[in-house]
C-alpha positions in Angstrom: 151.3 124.4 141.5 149.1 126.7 138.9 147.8 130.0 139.6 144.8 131.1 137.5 143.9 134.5 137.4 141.1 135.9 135.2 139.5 139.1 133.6 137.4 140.6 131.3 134.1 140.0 132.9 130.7 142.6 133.2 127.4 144.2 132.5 126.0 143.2 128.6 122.9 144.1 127.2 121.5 140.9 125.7 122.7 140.2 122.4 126.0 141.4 123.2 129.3 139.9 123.0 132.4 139.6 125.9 135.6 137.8 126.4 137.1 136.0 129.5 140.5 135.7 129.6 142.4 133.3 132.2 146.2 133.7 132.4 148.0 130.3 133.9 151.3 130.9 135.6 153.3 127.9 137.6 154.0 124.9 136.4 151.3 124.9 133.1 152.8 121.4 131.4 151.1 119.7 133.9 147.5 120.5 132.9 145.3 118.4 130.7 142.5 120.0 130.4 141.3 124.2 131.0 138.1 125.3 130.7 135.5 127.9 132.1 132.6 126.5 134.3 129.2 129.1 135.4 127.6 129.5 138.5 124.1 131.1 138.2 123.2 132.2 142.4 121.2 129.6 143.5 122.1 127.1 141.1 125.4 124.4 140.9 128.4 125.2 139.1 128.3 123.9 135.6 130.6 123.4 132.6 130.6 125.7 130.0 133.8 124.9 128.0 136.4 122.6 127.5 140.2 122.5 125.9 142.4 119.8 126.1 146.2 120.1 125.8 145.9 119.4 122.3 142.9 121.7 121.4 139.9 119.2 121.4 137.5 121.6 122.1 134.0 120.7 124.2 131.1 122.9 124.5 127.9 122.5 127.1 124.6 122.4 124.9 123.9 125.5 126.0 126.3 127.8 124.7 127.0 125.7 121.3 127.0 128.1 118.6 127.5 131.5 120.2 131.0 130.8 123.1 134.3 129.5 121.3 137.0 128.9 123.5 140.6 128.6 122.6 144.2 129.9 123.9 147.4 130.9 122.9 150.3 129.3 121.6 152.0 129.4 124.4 149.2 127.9 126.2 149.5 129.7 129.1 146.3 131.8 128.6 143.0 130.8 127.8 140.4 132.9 126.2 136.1 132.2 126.2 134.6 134.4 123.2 130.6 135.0 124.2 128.7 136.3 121.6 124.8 136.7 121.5 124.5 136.8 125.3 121.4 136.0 126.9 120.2 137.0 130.7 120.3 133.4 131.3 123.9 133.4 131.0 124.2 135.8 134.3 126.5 133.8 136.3 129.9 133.9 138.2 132.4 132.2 135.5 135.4 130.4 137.1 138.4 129.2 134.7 139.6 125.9 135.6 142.7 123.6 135.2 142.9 119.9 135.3 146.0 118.6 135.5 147.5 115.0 134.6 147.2 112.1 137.2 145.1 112.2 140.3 146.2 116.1 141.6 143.3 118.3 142.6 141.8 120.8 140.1 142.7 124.5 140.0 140.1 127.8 139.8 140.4 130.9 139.0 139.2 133.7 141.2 135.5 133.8 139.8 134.4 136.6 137.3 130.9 138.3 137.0 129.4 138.7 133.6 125.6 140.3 133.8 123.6 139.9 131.2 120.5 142.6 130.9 117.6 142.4 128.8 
């Protein structure tokens, strides 16, 4: 089992800059993959981010350039850097773990981050 809980999400004026964090507890050697995925209301969740176990980084089109997401050495936490924010990316951001083999995925509790213009 893996518990994911995150912080750092709110209220950014555009252009701004905020950081998710998402601290992993449990049994954290079995993950292969964490990463943050955005749900806009009225919209499907989508990736945002991707980091594999050993760092290989992936990034949805639209946030190349401006998130970076990376962790700790202990890889237990997991942080998403936004800079340049933009309205559009008002959404609920949930952290997620995919672990080795066929087990289901874990999520975080869901953080807000408001964008205004």
């Amino acid at each position: 089992q893996v518990q994911l809980v995150e912080s750092g999400g709110g209220l950014v004026q555009a252009g701004g800059s905020l950081r998710l964090s998402c601290a992993a507890s449990g049994n954290i050697f079995s993950i292969n993959v964490m990463g943050w995925y955005r749900q806009a209301p009225g919209k499907q969740r989508e990736l945002v981010a991707t980091i594999t176990w050993r760092d290989v980084t992936n990034y949805a089109d639209s946030v190349k350039g401006r998130f970076t997401i990376s962790r700790n050495s202990a890889k237990d936490t997991v942080y998403l850097q936004m800079n340049s924010l933009k309205p559009e990316d008002t959404a609920v951001y949930y952290c997620n773990a995919h672990p080795f083999g066929n087990e289901d995925d874990y999520w975080g509790q869901g953080s807000q981050v408001t964008v205004s213009s």
